[in-house]
DOBAMI-566279 format. One record per residue (C-alpha): residue in three letters; x, y, z. Coordinates in nm, 2 decimals. Each point is the difference from the previous one (the first is absolute). Layout:
! DOBAMI-566279
<rec type="Ala" east="X" north="Y" up="Z"/>
...
***
This chain:
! DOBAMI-566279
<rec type="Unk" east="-0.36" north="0.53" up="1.16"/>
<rec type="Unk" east="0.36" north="0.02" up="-0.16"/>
<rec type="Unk" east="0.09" north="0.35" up="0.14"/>
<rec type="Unk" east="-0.07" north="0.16" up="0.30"/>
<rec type="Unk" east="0.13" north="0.25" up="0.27"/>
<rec type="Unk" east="0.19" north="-0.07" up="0.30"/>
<rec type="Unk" east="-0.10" north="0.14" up="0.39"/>
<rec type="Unk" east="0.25" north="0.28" up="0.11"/>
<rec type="Unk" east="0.14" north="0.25" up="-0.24"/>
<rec type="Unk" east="0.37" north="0.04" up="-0.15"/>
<rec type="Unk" east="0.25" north="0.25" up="0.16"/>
<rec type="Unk" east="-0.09" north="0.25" up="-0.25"/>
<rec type="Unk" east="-0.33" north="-0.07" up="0.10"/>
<rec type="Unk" east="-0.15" north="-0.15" up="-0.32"/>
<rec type="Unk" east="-0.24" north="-0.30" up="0.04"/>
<rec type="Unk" east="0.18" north="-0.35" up="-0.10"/>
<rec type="Unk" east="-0.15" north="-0.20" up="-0.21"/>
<rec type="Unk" east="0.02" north="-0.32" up="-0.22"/>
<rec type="Unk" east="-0.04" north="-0.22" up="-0.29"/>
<rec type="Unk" east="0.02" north="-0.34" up="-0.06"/>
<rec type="Unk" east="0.12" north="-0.16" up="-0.36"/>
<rec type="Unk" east="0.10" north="-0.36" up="-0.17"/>
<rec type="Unk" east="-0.09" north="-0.26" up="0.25"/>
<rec type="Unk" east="-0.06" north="0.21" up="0.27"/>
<rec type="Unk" east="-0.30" north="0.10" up="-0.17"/>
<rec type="Unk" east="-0.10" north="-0.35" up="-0.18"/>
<rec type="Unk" east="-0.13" north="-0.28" up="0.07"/>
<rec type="Unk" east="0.08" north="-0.19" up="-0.33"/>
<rec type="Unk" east="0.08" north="-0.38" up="-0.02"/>
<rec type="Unk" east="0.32" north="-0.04" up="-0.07"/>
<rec type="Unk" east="-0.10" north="-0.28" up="-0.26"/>
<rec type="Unk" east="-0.18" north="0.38" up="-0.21"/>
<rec type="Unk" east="0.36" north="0.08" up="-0.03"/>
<rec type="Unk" east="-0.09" north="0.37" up="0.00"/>
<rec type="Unk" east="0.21" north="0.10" up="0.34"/>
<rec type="Unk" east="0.24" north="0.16" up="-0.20"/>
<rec type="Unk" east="-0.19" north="0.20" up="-0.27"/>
<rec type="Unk" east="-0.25" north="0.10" up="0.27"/>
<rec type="Unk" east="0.31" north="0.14" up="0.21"/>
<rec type="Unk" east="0.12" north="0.17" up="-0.31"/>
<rec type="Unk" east="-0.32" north="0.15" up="-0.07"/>
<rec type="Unk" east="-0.01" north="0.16" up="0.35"/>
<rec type="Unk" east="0.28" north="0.11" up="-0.01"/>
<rec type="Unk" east="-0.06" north="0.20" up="-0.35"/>
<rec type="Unk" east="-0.33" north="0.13" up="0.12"/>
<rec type="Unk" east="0.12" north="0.10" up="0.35"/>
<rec type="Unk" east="0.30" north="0.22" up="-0.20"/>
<rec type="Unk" east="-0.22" north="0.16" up="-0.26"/>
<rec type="Unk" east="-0.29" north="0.15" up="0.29"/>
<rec type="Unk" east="0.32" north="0.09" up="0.22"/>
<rec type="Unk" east="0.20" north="0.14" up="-0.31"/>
<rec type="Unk" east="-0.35" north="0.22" up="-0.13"/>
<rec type="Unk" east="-0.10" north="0.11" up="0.36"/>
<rec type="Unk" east="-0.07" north="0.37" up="0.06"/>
<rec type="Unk" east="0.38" north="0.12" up="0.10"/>
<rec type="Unk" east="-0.22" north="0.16" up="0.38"/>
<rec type="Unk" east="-0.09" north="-0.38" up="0.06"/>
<rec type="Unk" east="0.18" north="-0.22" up="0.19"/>
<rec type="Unk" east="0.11" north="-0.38" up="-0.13"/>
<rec type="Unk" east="-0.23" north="-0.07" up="0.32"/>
<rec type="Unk" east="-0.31" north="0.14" up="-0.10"/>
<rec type="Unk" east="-0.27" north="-0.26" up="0.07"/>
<rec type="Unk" east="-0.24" north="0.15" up="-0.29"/>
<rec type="Unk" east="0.34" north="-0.06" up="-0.25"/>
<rec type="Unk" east="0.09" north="-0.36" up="0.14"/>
<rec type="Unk" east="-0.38" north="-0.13" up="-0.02"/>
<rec type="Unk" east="0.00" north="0.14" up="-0.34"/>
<rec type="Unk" east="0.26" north="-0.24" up="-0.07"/>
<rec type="Unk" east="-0.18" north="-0.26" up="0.21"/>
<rec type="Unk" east="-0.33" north="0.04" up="-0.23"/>
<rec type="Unk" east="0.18" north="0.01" up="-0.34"/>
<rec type="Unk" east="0.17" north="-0.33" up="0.10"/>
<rec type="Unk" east="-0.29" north="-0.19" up="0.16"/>
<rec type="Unk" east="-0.19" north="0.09" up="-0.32"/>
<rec type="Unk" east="0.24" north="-0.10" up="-0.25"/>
<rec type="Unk" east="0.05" north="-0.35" up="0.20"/>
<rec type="Unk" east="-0.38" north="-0.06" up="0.00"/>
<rec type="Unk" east="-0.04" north="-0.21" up="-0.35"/>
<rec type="Unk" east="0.32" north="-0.18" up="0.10"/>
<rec type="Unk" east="-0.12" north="-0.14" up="0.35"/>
<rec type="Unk" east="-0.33" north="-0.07" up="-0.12"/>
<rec type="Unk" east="0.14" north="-0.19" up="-0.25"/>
<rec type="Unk" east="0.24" north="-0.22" up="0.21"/>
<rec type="Unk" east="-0.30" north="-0.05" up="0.24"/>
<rec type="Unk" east="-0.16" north="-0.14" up="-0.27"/>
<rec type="Unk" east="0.24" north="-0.25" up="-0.10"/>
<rec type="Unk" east="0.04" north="-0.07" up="0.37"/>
<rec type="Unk" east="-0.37" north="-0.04" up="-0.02"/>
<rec type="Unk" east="0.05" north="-0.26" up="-0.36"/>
<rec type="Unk" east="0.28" north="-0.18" up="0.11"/>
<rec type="Unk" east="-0.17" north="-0.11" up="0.38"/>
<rec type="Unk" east="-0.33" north="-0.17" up="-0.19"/>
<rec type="Unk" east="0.04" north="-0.32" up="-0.03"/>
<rec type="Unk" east="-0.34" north="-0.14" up="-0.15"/>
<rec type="Unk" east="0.06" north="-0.20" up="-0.38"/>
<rec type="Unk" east="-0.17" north="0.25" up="-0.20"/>
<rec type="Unk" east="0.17" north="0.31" up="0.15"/>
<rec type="Unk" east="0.34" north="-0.13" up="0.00"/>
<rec type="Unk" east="-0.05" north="-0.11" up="-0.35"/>
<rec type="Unk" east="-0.16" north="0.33" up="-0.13"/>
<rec type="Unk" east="0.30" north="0.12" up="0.20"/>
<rec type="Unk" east="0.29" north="-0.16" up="-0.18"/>
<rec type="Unk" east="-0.18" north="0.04" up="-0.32"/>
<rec type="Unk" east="0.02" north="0.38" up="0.02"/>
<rec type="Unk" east="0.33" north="0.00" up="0.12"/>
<rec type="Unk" east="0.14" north="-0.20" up="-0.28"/>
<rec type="Unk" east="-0.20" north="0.21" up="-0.24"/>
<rec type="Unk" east="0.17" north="0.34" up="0.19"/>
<rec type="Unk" east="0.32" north="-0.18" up="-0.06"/>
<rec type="Unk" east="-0.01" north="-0.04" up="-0.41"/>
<rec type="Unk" east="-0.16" north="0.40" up="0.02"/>
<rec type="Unk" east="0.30" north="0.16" up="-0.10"/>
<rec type="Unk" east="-0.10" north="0.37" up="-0.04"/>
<rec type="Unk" east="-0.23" north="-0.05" up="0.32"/>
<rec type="Unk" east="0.28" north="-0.16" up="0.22"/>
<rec type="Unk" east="0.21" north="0.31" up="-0.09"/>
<rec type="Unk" east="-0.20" north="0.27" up="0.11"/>
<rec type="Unk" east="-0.07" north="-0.18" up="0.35"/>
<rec type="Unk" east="0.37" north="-0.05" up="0.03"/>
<rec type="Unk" east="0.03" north="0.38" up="-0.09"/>
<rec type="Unk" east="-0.21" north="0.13" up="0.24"/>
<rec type="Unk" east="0.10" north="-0.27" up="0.28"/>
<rec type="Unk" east="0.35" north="0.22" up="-0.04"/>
<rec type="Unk" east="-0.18" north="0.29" up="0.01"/>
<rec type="Unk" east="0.13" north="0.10" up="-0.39"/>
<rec type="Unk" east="-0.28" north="0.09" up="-0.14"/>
***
């Protein structure tokens, strides 16, 4: 989970809760070098459900912060799954897989338009 709520109660008497972002809530290779646009995308998503909240709930409200928790876990999906699969690519070491391997990244290299989007949408720009 990256939110949750804490035992007791505030001194108003609200429940306290929490959220996690950037790193806290990742577990990215640093070698992905997506730390920082990951944090960054938190941090956008977190403001906007807290900005458009009802004004009667709190910034604490567990439905609002797992809101946030499901939009980012869902919008991460097609990136992890696609680092776990070059993790996956790049650990073979049999002949014919590592020379299908480098064959498809050279040809990803000379792609132009291709290599653009993915860089795009590794930055989250798209």
């Amino acid at each position: 989970h990256w939110c949750g709520a804490l035992p007791g109660q505030s001194a108003l008497g609200a429940r306290r809760s929490w959220a996690l972002a950037g790193d806290a809530a990742h577990n990215v290779h640093p070698l992905a070098g997506q730390g920082l646009n990951l944090g960054l995308g938190d941090a956008r998503t977190l403001a906007r459900v807290l900005h458009e909240r009802a004004a009667w709930r709190s910034v604490g409200d567990l439905r609002l912060l797992r809101s946030y928790e499901r939009e980012r876990k869902a919008a991460l999906l097609p990136m992890g799954m696609a680092m776990d699969g070059l993790q996956q690519l790049f650990t073979r070491r049999e002949g014919a897989l590592a020379a299908l391997r480098n064959w498809g990244m050279k040809g990803f290299e000379r792609s132009g338009p291709l290599k653009a989007w993915v860089a795009r949408q590794a930055m989250g720009a798209d």
